[in-house]
PDBQT receptor file of N, H, CA, C and O in Angstrom, charges set to zero:
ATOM      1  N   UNK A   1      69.924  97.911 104.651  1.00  0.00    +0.000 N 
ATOM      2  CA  UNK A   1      70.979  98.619 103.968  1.00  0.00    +0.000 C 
ATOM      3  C   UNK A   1      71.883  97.619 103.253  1.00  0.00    +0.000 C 
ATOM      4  O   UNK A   1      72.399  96.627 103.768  1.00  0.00    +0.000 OA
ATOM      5  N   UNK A   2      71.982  97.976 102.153  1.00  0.00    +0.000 N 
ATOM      6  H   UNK A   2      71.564  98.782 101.735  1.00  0.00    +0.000 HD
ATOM      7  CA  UNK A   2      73.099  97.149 101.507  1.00  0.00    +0.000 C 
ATOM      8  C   UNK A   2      74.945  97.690 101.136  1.00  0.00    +0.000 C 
ATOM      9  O   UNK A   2      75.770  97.508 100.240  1.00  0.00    +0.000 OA
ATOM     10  N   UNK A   3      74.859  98.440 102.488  1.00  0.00    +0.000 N 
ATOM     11  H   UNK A   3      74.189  98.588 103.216  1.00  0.00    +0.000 HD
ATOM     12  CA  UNK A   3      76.737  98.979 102.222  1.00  0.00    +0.000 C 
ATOM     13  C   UNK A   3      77.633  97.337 102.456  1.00  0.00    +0.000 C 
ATOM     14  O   UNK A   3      77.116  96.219 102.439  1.00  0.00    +0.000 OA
ATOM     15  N   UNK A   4      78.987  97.662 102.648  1.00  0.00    +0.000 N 
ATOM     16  H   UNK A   4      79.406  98.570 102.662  1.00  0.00    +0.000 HD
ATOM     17  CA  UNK A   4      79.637  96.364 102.362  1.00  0.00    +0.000 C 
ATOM     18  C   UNK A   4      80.449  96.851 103.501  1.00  0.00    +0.000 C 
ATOM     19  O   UNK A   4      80.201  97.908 104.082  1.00  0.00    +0.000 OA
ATOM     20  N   UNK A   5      81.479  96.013 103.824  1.00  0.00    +0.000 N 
ATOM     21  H   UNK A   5      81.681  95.155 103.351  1.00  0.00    +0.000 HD
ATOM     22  CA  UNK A   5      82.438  96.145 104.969  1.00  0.00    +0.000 C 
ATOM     23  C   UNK A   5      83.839  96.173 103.925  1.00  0.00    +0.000 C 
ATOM     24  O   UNK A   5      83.635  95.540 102.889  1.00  0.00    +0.000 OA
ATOM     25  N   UNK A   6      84.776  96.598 103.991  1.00  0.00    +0.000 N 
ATOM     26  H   UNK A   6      84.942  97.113 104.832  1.00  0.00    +0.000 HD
ATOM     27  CA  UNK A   6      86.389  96.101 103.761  1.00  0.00    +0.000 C 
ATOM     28  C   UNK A   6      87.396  95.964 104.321  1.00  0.00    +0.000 C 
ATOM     29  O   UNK A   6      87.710  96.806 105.162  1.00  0.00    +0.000 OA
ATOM     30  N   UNK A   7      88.457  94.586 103.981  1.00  0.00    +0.000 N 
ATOM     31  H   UNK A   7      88.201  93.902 103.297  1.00  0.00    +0.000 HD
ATOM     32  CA  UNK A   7      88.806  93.756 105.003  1.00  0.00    +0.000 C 
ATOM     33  C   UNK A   7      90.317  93.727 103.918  1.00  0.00    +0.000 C 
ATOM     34  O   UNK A   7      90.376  93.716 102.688  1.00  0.00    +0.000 OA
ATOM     35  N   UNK A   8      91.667  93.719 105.174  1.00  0.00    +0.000 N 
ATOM     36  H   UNK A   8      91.619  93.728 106.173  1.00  0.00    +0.000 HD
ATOM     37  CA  UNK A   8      92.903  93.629 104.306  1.00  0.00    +0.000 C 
ATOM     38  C   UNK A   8      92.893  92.509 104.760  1.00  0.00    +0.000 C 
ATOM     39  O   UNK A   8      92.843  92.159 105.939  1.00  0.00    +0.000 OA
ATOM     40  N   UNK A   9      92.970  91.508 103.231  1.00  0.00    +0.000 N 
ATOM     41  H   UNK A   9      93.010  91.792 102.273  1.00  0.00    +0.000 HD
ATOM     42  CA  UNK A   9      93.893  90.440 102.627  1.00  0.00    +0.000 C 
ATOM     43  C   UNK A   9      95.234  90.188 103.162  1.00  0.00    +0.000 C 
ATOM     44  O   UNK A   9      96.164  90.767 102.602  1.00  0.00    +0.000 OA
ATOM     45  N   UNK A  10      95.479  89.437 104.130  1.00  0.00    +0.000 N 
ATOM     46  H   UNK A  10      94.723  88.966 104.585  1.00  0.00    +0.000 HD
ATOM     47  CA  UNK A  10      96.888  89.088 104.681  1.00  0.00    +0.000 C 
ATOM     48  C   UNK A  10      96.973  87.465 104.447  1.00  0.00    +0.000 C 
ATOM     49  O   UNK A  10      96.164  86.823 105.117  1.00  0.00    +0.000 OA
ATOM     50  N   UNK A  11      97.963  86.613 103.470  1.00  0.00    +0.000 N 
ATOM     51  H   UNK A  11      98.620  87.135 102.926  1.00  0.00    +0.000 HD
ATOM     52  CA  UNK A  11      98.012  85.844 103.368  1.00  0.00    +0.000 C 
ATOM     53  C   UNK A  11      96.562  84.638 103.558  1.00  0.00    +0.000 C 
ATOM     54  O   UNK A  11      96.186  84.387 102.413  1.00  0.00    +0.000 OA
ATOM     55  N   UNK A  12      96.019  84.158 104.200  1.00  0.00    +0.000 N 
ATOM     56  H   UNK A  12      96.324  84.362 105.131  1.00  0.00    +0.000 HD
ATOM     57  CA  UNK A  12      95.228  83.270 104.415  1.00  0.00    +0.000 C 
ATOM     58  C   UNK A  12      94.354  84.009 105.181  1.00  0.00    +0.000 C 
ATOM     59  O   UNK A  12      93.250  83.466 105.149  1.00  0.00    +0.000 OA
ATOM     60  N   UNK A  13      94.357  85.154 105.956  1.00  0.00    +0.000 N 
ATOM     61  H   UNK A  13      95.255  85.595 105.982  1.00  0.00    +0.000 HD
ATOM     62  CA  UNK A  13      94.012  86.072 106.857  1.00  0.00    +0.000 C 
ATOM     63  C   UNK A  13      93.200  87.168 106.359  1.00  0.00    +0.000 C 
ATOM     64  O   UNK A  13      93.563  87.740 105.331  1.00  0.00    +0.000 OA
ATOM     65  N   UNK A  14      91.936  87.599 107.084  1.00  0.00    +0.000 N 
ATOM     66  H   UNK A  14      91.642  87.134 107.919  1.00  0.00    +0.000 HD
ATOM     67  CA  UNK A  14      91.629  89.128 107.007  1.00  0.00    +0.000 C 
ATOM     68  C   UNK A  14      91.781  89.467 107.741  1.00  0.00    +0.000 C 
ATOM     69  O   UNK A  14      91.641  88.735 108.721  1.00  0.00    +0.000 OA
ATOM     70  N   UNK A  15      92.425  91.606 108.052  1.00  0.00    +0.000 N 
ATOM     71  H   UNK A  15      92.539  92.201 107.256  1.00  0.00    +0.000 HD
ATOM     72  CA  UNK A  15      91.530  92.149 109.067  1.00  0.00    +0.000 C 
ATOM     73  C   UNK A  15      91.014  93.110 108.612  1.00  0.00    +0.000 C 
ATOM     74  O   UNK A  15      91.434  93.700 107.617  1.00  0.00    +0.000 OA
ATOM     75  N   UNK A  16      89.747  93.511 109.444  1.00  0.00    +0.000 N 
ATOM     76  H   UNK A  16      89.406  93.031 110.253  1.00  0.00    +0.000 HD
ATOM     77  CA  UNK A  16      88.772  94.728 109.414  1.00  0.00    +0.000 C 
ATOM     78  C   UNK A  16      89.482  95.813 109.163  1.00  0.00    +0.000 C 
ATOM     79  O   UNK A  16      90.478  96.043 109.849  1.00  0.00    +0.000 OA
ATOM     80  N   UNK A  17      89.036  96.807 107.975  1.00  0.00    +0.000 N 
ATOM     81  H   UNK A  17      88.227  96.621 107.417  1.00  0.00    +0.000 HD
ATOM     82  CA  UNK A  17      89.739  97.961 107.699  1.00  0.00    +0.000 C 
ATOM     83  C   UNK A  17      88.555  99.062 107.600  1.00  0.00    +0.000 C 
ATOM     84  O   UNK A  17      88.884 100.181 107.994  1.00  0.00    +0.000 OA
ATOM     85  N   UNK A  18      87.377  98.932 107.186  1.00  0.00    +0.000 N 
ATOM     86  H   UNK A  18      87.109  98.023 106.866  1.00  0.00    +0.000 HD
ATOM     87  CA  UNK A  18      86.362 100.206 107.210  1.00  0.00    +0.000 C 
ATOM     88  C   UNK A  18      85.360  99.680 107.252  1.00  0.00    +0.000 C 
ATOM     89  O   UNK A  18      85.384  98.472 107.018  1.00  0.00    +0.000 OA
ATOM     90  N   UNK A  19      84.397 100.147 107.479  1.00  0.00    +0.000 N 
ATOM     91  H   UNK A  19      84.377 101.129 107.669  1.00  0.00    +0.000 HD
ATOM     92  CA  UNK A  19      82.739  99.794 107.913  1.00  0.00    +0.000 C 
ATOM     93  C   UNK A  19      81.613 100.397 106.997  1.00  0.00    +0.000 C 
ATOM     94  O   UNK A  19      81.829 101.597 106.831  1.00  0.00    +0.000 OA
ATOM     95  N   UNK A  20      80.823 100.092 106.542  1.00  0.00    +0.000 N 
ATOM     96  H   UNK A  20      80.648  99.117 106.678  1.00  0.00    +0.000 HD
ATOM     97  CA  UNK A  20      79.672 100.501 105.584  1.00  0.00    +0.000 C 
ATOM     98  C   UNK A  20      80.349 101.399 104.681  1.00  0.00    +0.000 C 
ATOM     99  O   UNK A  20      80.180 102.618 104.711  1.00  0.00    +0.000 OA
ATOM    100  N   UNK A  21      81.232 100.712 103.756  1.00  0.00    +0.000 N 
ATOM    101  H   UNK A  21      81.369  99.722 103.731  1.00  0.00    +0.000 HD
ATOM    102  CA  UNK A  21      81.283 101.361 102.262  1.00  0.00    +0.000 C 
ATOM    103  C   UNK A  21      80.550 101.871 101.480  1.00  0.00    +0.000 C 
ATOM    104  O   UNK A  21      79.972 101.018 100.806  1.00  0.00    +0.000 OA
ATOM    105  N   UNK A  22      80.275 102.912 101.227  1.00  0.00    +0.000 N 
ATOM    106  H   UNK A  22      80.745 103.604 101.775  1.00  0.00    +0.000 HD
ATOM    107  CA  UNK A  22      79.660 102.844  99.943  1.00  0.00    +0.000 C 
ATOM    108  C   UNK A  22      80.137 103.219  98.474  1.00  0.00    +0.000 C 
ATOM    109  O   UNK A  22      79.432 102.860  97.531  1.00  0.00    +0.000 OA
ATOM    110  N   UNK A  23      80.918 103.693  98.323  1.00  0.00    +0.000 N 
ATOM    111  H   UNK A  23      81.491 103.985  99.089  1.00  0.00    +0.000 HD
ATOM    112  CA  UNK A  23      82.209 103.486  97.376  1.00  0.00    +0.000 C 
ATOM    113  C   UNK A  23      83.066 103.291  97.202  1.00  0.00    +0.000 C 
ATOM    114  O   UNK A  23      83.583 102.931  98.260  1.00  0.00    +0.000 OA
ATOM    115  N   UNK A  24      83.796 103.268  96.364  1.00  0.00    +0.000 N 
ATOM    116  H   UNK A  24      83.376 103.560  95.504  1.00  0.00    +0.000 HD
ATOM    117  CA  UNK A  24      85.335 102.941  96.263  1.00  0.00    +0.000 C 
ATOM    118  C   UNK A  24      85.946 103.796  94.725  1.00  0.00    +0.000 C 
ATOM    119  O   UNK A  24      85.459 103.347  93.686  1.00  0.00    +0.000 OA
ATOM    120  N   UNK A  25      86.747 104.722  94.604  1.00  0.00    +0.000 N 
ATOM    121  H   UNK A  25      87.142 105.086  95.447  1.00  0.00    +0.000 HD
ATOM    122  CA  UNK A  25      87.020 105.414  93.216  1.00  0.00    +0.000 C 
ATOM    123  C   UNK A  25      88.633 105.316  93.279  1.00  0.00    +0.000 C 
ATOM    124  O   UNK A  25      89.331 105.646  94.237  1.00  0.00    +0.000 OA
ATOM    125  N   UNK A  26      89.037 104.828  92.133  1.00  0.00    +0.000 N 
ATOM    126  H   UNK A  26      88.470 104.560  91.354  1.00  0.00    +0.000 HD
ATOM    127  CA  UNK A  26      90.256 105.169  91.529  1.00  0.00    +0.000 C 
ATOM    128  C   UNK A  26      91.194 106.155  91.841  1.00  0.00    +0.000 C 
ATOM    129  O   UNK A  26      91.092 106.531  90.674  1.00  0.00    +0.000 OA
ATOM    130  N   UNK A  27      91.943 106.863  92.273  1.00  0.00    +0.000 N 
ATOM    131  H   UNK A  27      92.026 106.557  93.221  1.00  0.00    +0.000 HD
ATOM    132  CA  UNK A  27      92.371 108.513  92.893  1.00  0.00    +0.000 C 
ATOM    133  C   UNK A  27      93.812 108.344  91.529  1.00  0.00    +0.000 C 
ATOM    134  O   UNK A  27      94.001 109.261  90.729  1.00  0.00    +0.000 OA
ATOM    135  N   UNK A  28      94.725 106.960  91.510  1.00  0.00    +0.000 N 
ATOM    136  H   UNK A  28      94.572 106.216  92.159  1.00  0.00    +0.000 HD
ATOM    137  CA  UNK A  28      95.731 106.674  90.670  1.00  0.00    +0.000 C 
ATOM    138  C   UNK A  28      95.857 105.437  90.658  1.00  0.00    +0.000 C 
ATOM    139  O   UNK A  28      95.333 104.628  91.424  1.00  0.00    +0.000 OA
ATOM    140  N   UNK A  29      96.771 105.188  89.520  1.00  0.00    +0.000 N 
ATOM    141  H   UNK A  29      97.197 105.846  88.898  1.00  0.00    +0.000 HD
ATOM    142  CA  UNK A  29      97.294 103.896  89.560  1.00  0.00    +0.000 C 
ATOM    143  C   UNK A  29      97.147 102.569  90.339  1.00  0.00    +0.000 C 
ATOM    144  O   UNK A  29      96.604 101.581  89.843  1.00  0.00    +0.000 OA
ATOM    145  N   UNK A  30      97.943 102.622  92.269  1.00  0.00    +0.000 N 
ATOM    146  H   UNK A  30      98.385 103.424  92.672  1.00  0.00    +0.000 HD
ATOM    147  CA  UNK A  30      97.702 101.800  93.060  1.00  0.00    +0.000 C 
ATOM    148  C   UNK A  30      97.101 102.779  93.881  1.00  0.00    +0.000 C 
ATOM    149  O   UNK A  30      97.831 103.447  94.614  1.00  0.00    +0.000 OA
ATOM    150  N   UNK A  31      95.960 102.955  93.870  1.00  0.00    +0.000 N 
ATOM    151  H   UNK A  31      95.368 102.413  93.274  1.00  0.00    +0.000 HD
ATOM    152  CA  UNK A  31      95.712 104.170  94.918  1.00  0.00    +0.000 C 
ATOM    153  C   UNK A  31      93.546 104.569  95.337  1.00  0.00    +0.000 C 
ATOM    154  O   UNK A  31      92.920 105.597  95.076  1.00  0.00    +0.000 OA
ATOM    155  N   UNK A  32      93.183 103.641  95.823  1.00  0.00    +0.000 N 
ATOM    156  H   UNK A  32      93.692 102.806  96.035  1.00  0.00    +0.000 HD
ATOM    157  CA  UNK A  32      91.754 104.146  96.122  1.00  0.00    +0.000 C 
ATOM    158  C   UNK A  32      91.064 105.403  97.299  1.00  0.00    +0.000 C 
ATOM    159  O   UNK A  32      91.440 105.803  98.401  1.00  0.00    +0.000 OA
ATOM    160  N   UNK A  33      90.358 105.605  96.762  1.00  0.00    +0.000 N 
ATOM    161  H   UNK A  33      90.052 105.280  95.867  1.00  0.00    +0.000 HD
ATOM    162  CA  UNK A  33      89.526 106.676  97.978  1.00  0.00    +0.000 C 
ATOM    163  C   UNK A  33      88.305 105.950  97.833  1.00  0.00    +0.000 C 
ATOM    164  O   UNK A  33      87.697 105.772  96.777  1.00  0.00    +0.000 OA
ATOM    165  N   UNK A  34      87.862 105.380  99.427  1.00  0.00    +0.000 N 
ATOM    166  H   UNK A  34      88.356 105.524 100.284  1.00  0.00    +0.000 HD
ATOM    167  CA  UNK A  34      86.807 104.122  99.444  1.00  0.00    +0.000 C 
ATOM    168  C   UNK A  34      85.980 105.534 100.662  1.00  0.00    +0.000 C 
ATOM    169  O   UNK A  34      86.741 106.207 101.356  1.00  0.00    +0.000 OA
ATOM    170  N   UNK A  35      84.782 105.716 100.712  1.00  0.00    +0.000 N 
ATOM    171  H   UNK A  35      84.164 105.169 100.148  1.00  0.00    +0.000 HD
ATOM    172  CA  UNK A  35      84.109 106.612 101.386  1.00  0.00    +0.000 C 
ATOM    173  C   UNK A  35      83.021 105.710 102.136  1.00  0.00    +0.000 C 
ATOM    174  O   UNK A  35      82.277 104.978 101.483  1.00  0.00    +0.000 OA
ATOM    175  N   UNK A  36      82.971 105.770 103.181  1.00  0.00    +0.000 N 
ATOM    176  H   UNK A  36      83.575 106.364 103.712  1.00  0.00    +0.000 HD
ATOM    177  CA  UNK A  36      81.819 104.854 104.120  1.00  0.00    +0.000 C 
ATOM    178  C   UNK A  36      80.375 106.045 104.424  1.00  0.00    +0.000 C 
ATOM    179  O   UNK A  36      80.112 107.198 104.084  1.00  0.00    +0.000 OA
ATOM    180  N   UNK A  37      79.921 105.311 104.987  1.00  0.00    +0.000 N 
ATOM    181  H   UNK A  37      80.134 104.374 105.263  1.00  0.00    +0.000 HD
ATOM    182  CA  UNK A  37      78.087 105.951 105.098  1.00  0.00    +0.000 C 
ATOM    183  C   UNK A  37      78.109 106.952 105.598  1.00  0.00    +0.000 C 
ATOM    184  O   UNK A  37      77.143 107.574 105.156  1.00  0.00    +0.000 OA
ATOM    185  N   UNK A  38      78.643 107.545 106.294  1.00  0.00    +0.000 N 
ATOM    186  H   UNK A  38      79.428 107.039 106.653  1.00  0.00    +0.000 HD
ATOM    187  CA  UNK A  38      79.168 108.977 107.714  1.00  0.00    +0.000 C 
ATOM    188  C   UNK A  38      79.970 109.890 106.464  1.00  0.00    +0.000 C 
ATOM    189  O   UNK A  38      80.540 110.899 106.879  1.00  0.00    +0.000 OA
ATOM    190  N   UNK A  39      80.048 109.657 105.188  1.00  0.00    +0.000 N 
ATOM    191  H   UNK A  39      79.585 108.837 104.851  1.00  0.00    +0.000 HD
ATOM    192  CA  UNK A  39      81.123 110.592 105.015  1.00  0.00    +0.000 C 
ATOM    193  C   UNK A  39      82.491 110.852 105.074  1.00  0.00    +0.000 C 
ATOM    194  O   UNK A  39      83.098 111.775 104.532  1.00  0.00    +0.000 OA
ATOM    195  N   UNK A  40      82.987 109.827 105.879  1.00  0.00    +0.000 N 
ATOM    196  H   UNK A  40      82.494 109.077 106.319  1.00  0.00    +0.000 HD
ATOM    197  CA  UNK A  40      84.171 109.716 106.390  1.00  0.00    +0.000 C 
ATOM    198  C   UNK A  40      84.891 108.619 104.914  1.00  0.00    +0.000 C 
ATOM    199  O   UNK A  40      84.272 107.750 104.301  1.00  0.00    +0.000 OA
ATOM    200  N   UNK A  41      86.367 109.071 104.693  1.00  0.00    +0.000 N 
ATOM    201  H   UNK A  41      86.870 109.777 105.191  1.00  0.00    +0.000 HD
ATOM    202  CA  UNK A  41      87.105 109.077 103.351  1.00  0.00    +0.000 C 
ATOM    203  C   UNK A  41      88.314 108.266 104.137  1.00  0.00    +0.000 C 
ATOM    204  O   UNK A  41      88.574 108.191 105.338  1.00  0.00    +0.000 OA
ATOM    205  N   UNK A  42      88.767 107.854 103.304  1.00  0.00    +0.000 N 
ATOM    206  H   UNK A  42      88.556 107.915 102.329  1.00  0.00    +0.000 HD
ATOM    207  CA  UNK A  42      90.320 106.858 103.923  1.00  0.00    +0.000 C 
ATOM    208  C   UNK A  42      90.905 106.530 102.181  1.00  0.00    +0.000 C 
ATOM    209  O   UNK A  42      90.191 106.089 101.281  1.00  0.00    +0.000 OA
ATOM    210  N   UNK A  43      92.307 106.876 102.074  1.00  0.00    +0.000 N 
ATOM    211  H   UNK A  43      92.887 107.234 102.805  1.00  0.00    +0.000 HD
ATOM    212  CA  UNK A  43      92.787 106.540 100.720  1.00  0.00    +0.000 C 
ATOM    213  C   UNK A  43      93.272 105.145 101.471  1.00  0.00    +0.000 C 
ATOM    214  O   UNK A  43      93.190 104.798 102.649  1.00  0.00    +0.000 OA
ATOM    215  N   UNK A  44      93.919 104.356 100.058  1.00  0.00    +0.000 N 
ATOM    216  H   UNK A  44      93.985 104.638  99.101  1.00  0.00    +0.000 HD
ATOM    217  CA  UNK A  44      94.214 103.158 100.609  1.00  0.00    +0.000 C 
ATOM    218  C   UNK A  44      94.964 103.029  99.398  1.00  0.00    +0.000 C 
ATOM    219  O   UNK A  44      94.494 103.459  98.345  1.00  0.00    +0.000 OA
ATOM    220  N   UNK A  45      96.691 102.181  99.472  1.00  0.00    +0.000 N 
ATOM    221  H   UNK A  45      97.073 101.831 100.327  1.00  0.00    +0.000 HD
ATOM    222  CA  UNK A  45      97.136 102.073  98.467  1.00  0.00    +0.000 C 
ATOM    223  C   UNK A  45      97.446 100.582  97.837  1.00  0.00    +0.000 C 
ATOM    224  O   UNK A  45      98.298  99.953  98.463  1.00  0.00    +0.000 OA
ATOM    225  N   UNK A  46      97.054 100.129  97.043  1.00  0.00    +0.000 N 
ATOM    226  H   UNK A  46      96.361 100.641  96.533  1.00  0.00    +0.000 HD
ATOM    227  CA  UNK A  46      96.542  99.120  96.837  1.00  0.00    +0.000 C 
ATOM    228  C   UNK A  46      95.844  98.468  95.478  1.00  0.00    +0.000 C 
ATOM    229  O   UNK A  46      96.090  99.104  94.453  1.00  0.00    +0.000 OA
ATOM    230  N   UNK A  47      95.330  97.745  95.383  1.00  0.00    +0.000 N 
ATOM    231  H   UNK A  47      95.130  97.229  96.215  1.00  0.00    +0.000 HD
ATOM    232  CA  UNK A  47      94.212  97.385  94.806  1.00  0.00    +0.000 C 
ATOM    233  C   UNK A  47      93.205  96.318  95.783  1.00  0.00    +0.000 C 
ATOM    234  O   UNK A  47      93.592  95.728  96.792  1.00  0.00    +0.000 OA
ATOM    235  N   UNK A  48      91.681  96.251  95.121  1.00  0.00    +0.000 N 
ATOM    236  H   UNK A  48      91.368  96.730  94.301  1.00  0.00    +0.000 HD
ATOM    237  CA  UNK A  48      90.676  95.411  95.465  1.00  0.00    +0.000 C 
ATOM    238  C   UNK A  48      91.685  93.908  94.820  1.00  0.00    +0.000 C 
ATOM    239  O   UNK A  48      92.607  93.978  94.008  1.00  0.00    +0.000 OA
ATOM    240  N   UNK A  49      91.208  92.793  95.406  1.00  0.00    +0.000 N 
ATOM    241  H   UNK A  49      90.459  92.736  96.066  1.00  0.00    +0.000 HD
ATOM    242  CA  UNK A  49      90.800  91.436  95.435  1.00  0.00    +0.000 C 
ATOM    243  C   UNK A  49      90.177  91.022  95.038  1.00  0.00    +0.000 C 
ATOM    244  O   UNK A  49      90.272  90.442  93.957  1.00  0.00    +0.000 OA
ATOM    245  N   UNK A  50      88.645  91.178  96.141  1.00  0.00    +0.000 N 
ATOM    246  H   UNK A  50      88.568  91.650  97.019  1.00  0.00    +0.000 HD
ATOM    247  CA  UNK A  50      87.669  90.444  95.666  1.00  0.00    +0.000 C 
ATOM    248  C   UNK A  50      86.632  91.069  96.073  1.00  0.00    +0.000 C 
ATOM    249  O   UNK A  50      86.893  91.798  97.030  1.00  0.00    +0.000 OA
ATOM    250  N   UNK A  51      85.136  91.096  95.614  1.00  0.00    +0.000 N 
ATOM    251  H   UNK A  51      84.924  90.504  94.837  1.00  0.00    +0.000 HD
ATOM    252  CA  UNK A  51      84.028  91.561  96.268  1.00  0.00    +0.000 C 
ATOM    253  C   UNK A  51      83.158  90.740  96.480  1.00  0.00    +0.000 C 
ATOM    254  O   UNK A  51      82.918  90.135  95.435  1.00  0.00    +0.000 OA
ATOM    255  N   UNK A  52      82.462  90.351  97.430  1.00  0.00    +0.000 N 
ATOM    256  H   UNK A  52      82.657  90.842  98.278  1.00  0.00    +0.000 HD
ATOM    257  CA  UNK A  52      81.316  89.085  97.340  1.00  0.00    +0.000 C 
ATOM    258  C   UNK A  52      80.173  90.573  97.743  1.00  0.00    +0.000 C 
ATOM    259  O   UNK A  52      80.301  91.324  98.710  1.00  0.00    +0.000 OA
ATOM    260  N   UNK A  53      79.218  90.634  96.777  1.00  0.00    +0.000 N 
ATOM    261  H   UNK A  53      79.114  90.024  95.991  1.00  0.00    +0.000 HD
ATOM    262  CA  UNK A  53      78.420  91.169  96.679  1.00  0.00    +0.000 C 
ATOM    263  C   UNK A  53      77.140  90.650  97.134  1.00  0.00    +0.000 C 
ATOM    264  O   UNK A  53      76.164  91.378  96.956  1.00  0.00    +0.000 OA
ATOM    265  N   UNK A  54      76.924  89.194  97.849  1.00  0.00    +0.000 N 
ATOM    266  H   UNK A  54      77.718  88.602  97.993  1.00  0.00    +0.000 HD
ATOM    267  CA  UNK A  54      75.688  88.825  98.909  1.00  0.00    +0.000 C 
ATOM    268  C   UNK A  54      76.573  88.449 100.255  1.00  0.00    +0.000 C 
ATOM    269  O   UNK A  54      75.969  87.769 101.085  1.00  0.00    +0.000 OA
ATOM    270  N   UNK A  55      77.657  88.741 100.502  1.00  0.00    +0.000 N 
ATOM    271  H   UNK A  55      78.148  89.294  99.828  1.00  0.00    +0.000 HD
ATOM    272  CA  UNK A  55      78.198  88.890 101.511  1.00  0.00    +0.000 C 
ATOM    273  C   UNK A  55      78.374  90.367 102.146  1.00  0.00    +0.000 C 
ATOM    274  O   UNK A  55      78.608  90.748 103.293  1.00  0.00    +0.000 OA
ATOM    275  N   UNK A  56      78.181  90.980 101.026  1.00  0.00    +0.000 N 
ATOM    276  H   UNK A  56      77.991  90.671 100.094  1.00  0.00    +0.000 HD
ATOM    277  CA  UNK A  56      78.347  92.406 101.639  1.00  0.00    +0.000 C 
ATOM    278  C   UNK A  56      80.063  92.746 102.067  1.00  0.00    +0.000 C 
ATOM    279  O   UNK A  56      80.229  93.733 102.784  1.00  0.00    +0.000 OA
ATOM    280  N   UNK A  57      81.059  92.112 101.727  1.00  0.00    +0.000 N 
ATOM    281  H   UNK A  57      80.924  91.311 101.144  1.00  0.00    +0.000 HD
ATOM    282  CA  UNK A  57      82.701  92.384 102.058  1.00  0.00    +0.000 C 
ATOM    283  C   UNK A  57      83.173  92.619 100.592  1.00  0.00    +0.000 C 
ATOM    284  O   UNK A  57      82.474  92.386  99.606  1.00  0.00    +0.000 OA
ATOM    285  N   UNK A  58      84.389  93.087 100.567  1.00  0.00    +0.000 N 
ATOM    286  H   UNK A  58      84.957  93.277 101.368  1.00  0.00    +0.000 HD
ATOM    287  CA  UNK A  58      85.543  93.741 100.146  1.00  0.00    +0.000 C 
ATOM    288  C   UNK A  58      86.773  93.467 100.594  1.00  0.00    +0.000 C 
ATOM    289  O   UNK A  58      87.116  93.912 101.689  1.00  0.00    +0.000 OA
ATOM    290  N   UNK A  59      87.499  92.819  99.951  1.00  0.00    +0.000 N 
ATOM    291  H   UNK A  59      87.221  92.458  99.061  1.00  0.00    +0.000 HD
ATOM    292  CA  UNK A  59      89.110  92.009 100.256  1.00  0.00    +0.000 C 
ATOM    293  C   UNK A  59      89.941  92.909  99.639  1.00  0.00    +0.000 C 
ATOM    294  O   UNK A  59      90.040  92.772  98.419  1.00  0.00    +0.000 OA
ATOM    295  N   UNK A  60      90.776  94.094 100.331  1.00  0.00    +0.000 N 
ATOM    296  H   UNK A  60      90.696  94.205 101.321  1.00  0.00    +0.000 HD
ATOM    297  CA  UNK A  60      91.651  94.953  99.312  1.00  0.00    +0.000 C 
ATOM    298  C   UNK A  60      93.401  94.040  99.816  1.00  0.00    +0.000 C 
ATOM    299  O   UNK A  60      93.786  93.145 100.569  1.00  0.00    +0.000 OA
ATOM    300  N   UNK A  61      93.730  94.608  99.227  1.00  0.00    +0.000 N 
ATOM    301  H   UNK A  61      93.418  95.335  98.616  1.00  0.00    +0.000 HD
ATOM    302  CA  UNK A  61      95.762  93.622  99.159  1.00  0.00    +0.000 C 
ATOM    303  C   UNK A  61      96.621  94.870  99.030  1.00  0.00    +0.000 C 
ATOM    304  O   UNK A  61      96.873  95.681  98.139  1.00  0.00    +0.000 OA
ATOM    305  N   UNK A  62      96.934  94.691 100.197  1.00  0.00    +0.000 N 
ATOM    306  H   UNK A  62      96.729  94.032 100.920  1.00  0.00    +0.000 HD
ATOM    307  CA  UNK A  62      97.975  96.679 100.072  1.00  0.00    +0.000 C 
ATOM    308  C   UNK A  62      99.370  96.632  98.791  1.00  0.00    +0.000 C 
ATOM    309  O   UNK A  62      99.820  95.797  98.006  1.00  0.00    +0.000 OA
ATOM    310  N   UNK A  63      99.528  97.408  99.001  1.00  0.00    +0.000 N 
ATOM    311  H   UNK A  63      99.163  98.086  99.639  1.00  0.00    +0.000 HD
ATOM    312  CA  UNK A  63     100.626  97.763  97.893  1.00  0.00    +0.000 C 
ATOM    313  C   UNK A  63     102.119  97.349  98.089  1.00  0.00    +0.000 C 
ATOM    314  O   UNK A  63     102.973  97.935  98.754  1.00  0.00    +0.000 OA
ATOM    315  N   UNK A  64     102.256  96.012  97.232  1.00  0.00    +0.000 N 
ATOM    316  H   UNK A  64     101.562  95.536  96.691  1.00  0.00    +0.000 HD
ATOM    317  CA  UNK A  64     103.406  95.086  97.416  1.00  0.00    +0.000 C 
ATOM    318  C   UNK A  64     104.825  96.029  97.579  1.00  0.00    +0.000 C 
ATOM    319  O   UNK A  64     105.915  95.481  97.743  1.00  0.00    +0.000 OA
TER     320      UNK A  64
C-alpha cells in the first residue's frame, strides 16, 4: 500500500496526527479535510509543509 502517515510540525519536532492518508482537499483558505483508509475524516486548520512521497509522511503546521 502506498497511503502516507501525517505528522504536526512543532518547531524541530513531529507528532503523529493520522494514519494511512489517502487524501487531503482544500475545505477553505487555512482549512483541510485529510480522509485516511477506514473512511474516517478529521479537518485540520492549517496548511501542509512538506510531503516526502518515498517516505510515505506529511508535515502539516497548524494555524499560526
Amino acid at each position: 500500500m502506498c497511503e502516507s502517515d501525517a505528522y504536526l510540525k512543532k518547531g524541530n519536532s513531529e507528532e503523529f496526527y493520522f494514519k494511512d492518508v489517502v487524501s487531503i482537499r482544500p475545505v477553505s483558505d487555512n482549512e483541510l479535510l485529510i480522509q485516511g483508509l477506514t473512511g474516517e475524516q478529521k479537518k485540520f486548520r492549517g496548511r501542509i509543509s512538506r510531503i516526502d512521497l518515498v517516505a510515505h509522511k506529511i508535515w502539516l503546521e497548524p494555524q499560526k
